[in-house]
C-alpha positions in Angstrom: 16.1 305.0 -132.9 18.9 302.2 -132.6 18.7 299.3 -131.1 21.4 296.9 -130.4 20.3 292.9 -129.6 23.2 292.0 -127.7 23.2 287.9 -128.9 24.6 285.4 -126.1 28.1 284.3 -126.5 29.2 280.8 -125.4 31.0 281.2 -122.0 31.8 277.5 -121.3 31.6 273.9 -123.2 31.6 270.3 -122.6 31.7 267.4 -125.0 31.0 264.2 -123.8 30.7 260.4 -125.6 27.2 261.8 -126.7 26.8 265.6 -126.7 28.0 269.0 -127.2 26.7 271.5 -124.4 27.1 275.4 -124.2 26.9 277.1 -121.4 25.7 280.4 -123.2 25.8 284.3 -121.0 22.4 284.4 -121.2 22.4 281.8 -118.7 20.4 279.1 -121.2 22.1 275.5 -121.5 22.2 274.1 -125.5 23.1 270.5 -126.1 23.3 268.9 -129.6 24.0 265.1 -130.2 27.7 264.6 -130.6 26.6 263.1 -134.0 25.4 266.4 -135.2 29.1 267.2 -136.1 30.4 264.5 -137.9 34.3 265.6 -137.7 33.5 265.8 -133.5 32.0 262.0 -133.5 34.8 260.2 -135.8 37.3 262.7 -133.3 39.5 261.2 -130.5 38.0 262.2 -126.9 41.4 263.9 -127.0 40.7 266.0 -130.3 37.2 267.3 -128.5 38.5 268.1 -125.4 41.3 270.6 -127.5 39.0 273.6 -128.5 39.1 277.0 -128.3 35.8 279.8 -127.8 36.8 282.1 -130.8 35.4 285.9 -130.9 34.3 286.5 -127.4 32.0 283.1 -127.0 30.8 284.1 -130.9 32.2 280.1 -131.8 34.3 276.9 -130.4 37.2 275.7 -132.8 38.6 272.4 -132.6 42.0 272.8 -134.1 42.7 269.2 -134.7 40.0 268.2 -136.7 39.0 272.0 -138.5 35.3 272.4 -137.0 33.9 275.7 -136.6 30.3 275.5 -134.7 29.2 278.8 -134.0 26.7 280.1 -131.2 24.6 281.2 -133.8 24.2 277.9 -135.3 23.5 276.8 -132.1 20.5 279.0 -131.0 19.2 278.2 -134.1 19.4 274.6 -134.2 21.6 274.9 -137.5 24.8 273.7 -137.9 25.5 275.2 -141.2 25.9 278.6 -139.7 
């Protein structure tokens, strides 16, 4: 038998003065404090508005700064992953 877990990819983001929220295809809604990244709380508004979803919704790249936070870290509540 094979199974294949289909994991939710991020669809859409927002950062704000406080959090990070991912809209994930699963429909779900994940916020983190804004503090939870350090690089995206010392970052311009400017620097967190400039990111791009990478590997179909797998992760969100800010370019300006070098964070990677991926949907896996997330789900998990682990930003390390």
């Amino acid at each position: 038998m094979n199974t294949v877990i289909d994991e939710p990819c991020i669809k859409n983001l927002t950062v704000t003065e406080d959090t990070i929220t991912a809209q994930l295809t699963d429909g779900r809604v994940i916020s983190v404090p804004l503090v939870w990244s350090w690089r995206l709380s010392e970052a311009t508004p400017e620097q967190r508005k400039h990111y791009e979803i990478i590997g179909n919704g797998q992760g969100v790249h800010w370019p300006d700064i070098d964070e990677d936070i991926s949907q896996v870290g997330w789900v998990s509540g682990r930003y390390d992953l």
